[in-house]
C-alpha positions as CSV (number, residue, x, y, z in Angstrom):
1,X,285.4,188.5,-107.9
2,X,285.0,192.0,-109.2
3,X,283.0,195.0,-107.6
4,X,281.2,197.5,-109.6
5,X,279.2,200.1,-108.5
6,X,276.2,201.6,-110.4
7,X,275.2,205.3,-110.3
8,X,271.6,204.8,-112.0
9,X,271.1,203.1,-115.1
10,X,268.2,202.7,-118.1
11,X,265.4,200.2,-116.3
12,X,265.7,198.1,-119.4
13,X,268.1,197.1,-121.8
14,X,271.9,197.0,-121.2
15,X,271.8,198.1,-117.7
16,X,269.3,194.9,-116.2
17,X,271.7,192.9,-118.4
18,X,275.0,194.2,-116.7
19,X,273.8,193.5,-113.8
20,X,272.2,190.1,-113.9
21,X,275.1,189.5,-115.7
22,X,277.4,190.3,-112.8
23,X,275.6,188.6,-110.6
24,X,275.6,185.6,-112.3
25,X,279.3,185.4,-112.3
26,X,279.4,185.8,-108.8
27,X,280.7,189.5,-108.8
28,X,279.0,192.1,-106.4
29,X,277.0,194.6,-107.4
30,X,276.6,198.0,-105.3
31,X,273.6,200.1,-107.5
32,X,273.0,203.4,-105.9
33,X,270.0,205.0,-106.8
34,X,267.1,207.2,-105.7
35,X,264.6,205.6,-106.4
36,X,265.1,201.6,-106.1
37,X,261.4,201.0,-107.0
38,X,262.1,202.2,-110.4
39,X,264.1,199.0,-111.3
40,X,262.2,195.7,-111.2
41,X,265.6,194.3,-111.8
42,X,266.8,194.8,-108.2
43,X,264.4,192.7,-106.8
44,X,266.9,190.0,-106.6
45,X,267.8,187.7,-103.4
46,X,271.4,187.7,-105.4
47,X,274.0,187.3,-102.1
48,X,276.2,189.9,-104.3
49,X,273.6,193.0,-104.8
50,X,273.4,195.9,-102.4
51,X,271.1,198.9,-102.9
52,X,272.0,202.2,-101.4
53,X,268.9,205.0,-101.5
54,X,270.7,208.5,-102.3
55,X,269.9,211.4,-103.7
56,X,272.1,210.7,-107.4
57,X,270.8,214.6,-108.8
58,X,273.3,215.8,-106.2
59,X,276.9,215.2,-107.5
60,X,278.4,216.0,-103.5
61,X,276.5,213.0,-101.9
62,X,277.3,210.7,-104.6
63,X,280.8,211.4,-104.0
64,X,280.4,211.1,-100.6
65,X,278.3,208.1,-100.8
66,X,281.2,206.3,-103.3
67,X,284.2,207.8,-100.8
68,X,282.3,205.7,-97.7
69,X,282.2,202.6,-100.3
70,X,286.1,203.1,-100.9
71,X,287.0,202.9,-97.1
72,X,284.5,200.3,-96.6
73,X,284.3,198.0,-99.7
74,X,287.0,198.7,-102.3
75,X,285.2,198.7,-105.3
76,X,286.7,198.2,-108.3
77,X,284.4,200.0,-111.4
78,X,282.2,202.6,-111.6
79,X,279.5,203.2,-114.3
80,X,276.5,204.0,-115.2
81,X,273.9,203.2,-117.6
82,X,271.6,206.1,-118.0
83,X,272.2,209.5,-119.9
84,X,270.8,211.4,-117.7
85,X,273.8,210.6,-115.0
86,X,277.4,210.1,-117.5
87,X,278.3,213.8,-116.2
88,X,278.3,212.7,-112.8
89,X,279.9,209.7,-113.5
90,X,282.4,211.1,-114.8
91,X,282.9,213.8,-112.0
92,X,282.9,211.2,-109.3
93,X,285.5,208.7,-111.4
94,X,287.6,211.4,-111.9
95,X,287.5,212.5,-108.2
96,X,287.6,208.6,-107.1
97,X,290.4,207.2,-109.1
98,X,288.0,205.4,-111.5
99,X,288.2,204.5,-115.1
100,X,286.1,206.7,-116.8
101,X,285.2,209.4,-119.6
102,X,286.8,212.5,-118.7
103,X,284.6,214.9,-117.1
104,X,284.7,218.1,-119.5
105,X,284.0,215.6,-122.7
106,X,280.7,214.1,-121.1
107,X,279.5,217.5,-120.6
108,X,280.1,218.8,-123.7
109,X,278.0,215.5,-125.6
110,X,275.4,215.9,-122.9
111,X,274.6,219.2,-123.6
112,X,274.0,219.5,-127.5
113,X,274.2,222.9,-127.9
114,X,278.1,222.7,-126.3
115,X,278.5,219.7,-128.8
116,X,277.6,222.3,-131.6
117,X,279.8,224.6,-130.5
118,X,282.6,222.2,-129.7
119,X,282.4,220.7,-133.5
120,X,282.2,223.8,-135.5
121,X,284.6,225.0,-133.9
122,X,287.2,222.1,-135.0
123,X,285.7,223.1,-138.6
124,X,283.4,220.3,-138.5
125,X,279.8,220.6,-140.3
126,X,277.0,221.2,-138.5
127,X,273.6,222.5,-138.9
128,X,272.6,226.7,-138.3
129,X,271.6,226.7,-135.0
130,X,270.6,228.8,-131.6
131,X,270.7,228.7,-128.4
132,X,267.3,230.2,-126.2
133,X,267.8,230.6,-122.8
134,X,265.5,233.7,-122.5
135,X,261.6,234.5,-123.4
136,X,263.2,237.7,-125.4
137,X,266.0,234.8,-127.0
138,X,262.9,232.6,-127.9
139,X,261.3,235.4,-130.0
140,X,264.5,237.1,-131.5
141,X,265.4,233.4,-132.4
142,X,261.7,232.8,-133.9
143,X,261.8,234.9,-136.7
144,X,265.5,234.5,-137.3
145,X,265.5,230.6,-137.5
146,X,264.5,229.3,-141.3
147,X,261.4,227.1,-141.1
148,X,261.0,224.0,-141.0
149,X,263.7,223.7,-138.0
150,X,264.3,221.2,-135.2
151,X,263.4,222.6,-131.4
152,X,264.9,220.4,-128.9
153,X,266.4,220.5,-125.0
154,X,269.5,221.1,-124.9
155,X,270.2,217.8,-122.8
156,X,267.6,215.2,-122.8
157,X,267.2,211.0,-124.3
158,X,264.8,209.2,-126.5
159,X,264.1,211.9,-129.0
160,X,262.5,213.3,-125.3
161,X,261.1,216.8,-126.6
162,X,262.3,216.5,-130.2
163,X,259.7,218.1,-132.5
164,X,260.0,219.0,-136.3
165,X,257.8,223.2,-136.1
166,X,257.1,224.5,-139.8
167,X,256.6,228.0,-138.3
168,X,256.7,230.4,-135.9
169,X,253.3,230.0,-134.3
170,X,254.2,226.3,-133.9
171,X,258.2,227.0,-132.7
172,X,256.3,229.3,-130.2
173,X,254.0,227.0,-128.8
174,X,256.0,224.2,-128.9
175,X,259.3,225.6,-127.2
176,X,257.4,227.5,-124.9
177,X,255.7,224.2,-123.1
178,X,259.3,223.0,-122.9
179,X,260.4,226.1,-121.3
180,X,257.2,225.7,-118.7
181,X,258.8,222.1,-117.8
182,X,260.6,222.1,-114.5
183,X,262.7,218.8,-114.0
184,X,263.1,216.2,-116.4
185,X,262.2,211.8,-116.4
186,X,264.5,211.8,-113.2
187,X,263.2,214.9,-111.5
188,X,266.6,216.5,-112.3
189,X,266.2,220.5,-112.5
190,X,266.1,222.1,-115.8
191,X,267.0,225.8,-116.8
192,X,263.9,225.8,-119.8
193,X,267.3,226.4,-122.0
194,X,267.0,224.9,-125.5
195,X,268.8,224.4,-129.2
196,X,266.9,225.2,-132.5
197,X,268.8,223.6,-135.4
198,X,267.9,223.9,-138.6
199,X,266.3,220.8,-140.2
200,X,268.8,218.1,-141.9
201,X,267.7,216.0,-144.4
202,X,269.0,212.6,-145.8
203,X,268.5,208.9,-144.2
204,X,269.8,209.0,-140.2
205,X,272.5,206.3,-139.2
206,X,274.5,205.8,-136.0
207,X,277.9,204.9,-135.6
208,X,278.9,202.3,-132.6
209,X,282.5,202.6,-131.4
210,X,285.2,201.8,-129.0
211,X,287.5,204.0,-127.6
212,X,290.5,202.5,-125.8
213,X,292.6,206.1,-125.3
214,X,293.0,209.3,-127.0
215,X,293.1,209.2,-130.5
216,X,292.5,205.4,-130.5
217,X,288.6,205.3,-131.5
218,X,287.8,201.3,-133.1
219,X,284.7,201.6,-135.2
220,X,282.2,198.2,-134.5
221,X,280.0,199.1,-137.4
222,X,277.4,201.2,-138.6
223,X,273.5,200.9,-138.2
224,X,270.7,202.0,-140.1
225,X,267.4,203.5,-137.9
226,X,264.1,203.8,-138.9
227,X,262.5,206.8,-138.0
228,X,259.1,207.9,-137.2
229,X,257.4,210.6,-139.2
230,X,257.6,214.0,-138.5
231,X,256.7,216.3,-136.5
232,X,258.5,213.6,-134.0
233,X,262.1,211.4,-134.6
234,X,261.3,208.1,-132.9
235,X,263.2,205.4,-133.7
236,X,261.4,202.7,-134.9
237,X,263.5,200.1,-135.7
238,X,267.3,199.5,-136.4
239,X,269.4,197.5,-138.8
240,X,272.9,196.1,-138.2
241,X,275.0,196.7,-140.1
242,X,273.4,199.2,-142.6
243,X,272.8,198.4,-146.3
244,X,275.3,200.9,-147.2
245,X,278.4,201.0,-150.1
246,X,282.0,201.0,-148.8
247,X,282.3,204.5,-150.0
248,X,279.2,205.8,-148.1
249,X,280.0,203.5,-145.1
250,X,283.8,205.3,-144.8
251,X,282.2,208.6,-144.7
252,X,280.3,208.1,-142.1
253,X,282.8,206.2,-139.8
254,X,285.1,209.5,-140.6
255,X,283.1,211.9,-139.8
256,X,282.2,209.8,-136.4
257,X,285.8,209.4,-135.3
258,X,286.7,213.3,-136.4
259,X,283.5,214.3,-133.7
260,X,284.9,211.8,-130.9
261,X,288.4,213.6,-131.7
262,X,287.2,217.2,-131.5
263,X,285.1,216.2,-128.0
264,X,288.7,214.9,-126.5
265,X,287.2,211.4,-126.4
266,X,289.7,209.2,-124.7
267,X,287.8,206.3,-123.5
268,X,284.9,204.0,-123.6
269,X,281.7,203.4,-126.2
270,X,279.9,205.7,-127.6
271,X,277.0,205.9,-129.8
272,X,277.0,209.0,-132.4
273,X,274.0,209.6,-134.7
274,X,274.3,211.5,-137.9
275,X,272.3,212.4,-141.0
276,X,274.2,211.7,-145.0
277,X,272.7,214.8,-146.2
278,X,273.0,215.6,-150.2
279,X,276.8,216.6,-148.6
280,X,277.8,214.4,-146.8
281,X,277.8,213.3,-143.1
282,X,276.5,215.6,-140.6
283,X,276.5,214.3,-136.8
284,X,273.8,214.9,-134.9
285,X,274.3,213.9,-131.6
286,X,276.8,212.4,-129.7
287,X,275.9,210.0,-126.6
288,X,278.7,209.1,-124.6
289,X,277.5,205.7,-123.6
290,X,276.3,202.2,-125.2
291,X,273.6,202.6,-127.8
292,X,270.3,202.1,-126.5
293,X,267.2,200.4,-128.4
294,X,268.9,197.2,-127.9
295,X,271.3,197.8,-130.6
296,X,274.5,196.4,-128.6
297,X,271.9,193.0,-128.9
298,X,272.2,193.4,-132.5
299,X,275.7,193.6,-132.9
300,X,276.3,190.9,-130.7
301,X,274.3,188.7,-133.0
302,X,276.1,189.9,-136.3
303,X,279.5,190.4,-135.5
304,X,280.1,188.6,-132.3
305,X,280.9,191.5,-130.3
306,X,279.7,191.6,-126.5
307,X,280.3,195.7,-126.1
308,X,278.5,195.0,-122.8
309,X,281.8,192.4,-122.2
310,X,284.0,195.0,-123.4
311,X,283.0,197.5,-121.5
312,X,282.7,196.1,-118.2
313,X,286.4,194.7,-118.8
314,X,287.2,198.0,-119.6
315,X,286.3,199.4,-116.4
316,X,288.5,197.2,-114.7
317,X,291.5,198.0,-117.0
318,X,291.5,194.2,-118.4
319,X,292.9,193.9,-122.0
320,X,290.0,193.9,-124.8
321,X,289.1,191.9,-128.1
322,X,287.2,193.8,-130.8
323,X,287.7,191.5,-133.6
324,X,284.1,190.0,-134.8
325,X,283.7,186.6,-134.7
326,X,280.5,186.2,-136.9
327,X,279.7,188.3,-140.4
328,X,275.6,187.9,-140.3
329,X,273.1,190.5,-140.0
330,X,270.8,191.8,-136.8
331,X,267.4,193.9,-136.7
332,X,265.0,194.9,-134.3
333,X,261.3,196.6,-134.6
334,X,260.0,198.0,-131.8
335,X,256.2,197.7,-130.8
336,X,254.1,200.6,-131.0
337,X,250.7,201.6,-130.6
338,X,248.4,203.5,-133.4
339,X,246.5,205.4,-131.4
340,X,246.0,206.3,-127.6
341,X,244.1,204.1,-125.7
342,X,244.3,201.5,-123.1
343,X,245.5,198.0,-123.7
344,X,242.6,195.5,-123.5
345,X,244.6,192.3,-125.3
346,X,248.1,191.8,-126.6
347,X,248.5,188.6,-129.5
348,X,250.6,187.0,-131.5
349,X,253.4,187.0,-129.1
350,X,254.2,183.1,-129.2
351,X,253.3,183.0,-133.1
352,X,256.2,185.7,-133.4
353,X,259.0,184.0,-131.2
354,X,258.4,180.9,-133.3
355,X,259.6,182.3,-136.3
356,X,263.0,181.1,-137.9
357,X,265.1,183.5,-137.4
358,X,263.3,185.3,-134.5
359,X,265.9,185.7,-131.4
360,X,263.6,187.5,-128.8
361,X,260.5,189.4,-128.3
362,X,259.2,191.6,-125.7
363,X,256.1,193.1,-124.4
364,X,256.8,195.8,-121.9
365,X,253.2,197.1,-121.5
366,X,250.3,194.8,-121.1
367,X,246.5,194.7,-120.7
368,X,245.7,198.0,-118.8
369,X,248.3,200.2,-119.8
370,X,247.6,203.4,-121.6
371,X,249.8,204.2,-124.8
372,X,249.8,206.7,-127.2
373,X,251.5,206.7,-130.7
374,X,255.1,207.2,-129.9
375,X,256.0,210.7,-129.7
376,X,259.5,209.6,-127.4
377,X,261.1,206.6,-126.6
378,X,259.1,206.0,-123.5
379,X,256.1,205.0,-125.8
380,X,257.6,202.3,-127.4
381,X,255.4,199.0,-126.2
382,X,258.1,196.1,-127.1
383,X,260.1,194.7,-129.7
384,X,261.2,192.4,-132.1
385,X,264.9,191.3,-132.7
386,X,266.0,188.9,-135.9
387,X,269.1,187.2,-136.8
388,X,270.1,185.8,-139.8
389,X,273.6,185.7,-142.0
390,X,271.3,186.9,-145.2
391,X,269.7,190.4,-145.2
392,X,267.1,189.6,-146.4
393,X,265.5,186.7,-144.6
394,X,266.5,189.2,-141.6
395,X,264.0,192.3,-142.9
396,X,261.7,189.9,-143.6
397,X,261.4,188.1,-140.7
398,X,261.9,190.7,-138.1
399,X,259.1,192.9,-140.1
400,X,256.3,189.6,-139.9
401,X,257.4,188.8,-136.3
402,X,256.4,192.3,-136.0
403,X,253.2,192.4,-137.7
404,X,252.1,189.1,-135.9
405,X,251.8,190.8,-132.5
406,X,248.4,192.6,-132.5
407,X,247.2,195.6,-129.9
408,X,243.4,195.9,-128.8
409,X,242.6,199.3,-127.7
410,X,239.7,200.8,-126.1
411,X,239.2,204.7,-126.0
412,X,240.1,206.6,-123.2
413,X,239.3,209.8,-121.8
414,X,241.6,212.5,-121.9
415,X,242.9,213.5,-118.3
């Protein structure tokens, strides 16, 4: 019986299944958090869970909080599943003796603007960009920066902020209201400092690897997203693996595994976005973590590939297997709404998990919920996920599954 402790997580996805997972097998869960209520998940009667309440956006009580668990319950792993906390992870493993990410390389993927600097500097491509960490910054940078260009925070999740400005009256407004924002999702303090890039254009993929040491990066495979349209970059949907030749495919795990290089990545998953622009590759972001938007599920489903397995056996230093098992192909669609309004009737559900093909849907809003059309992640009602070892039965069905499930929206007032 293992012992893992959680520093915050997602309230969905890959974090709920690590740890009903864990419990399952009869390992014990610690999950430290400040705010318990936010994850339906922990109400469990599991013998092996304990939640601690502590203030996570304040690195010196986590440590101290973790240094009382070391004298008291010898843990054996610590990790996180949310963005937002892979810095302080790392911080605290390092400190604690824990197998982790090293500190200075999940700070300088959190914060994108470091990234930027961290890659060009190892003569990797990127896109023009700025940082603005001052009103008189925000204007010099407005009529410097060639339009259209991305304005973004320089550390936020789920395209969180992400907003496509054709000119300066827009890159004004816009970056101004994310100036005037104070904390972030988990009330963690922001400086208002953000990165203008300049806009890249080509179809977006992400690369999913494995990193068992330094200079020992194992590509799992390569995923195609479906984005929203602009002014906002929400993913939509993903397919694994992409629909891409061998050629194409090589360039894009190259450029992935030259970025984790240039970082100092020496351990664990990470999820790296780019953009094949008429030029080739051009990373985007890096995350320092497990994909999100269920894509772990997908390649699970094509390849065999638990990298929710992996990692957690990577945290406790147990030997690792990342051969697939399975060649088929995965997909998801998420749910979204057209319009704002609040949810009067959700259907189609059952019709869409009958499907052949069809491996799970989910609803995570319901009747009384008010939506929007997605301009983050957060707005994103559901999904769809399809398996199947031909493409195309897999587009197909994970795209009617999706159409089956029908919104009813009434209008709503603005607050």
């Amino acid at each position: 019986m293992s012992h893992f402790v959680f520093i915050e997580s997602n309230t969905t996805g890959t974090g709920r299944l690590a740890v009903e997972r864990l419990l399952a097998q009869g390992d014990q869960v610690t999950f430290i958090t400040r705010q318990p209520r936010k994850y339906p998940f922990l109400n469990s009667s599991a013998a092996g869970l304990r939640v601690l309440e502590v203030e996570t956006n304040d690195v010196a009580a986590v440590k101290a909080s973790v240094r009382e668990l070391q004298r008291r319950a010898t843990p054996d792993a610590l990790v996180t599943f949310s963005t937002f906390y892979v810095p302080t992870v790392a911080e605290v493993a390092a400190d604690s003796g824990f197998r982790y990410l090293n500190p200075r390389t999940a700070l300088d993927c959190h914060d994108k603007y470091r990234s930027r600097q961290v890659l060009r500097g190892a003569g990797l491509p990127t896109p023009d960009f700025w940082l603005v960490t001052t009103d008189e910054e925000l204007l010099r940078v407005s009529e410097t920066a060639r339009y259209p260009c991305v304005v973004k925070p320089i550390a936020e999740s789920g395209s969180n902020g992400v907003r496509l400005v054709n000119d300066r009256e827009e890159f004004l407004a816009h970056a101004r209201m994310l100036r005037a924002r104070r904390v972030n999702e988990r009330e963690q303090p922001l400086e208002g400092h953000l990165l203008i890039e300049s806009l890249l254009s080509g179809p977006e993929f992400s690369v999913e690897t494995i990193t068992l040491g330094p200079g020992r990066t194992h590509v799992i495979g390569v995923t195609a997203k479906h984005l929203s349209t602009p002014p906002h970059f929400v993913e939509m949907g993903h397919d694994f693996p992409a629909d891409l030749e061998p050629k194409a495919r090589q360039a894009l795990e190259e450029a992935t595994v030259a970025a984790l290089d240039a970082v100092g990545f020496d351990w664990g998953p990470a999820h790296t976005e780019l953009r094949f622009t008429p030029t080739g590759p051009v990373v985007v972001e890096i995350n320092p973590r497990l994909a999100g938007g269920m894509i772990p599920e997908l390649v699970r489903y094509a390849t065999g590939i638990d990298q929710l397995t992996v990692m957690l056996d990577m945290l406790l230093g147990k030997p690792v297997s990342l051969q697939a098992t399975r060649q088929e192909y995965a997909a998801i669609r998420f749910l979204t709404a057209p319009r704002r309004g609040r949810i009067t009737r959700v259907s189609g559900v059952e019709e869409a998990r009958r499907l052949p093909g069809v491996r799970d849907v989910s609803v995570d809003k319901g009747v009384g919920s008010v939506v929007r059309f997605p301009e983050n992640a957060i707005d994103r009602l559901g999904f769809v996920i399809a398996s199947s070892p031909h493409r195309a039965e897999v587009i197909a069905g994970v795209n009617q599954a999706r159409a089956l499930i029908e919104l009813q929206l009434e209008d709503v007032k603005d607050a």
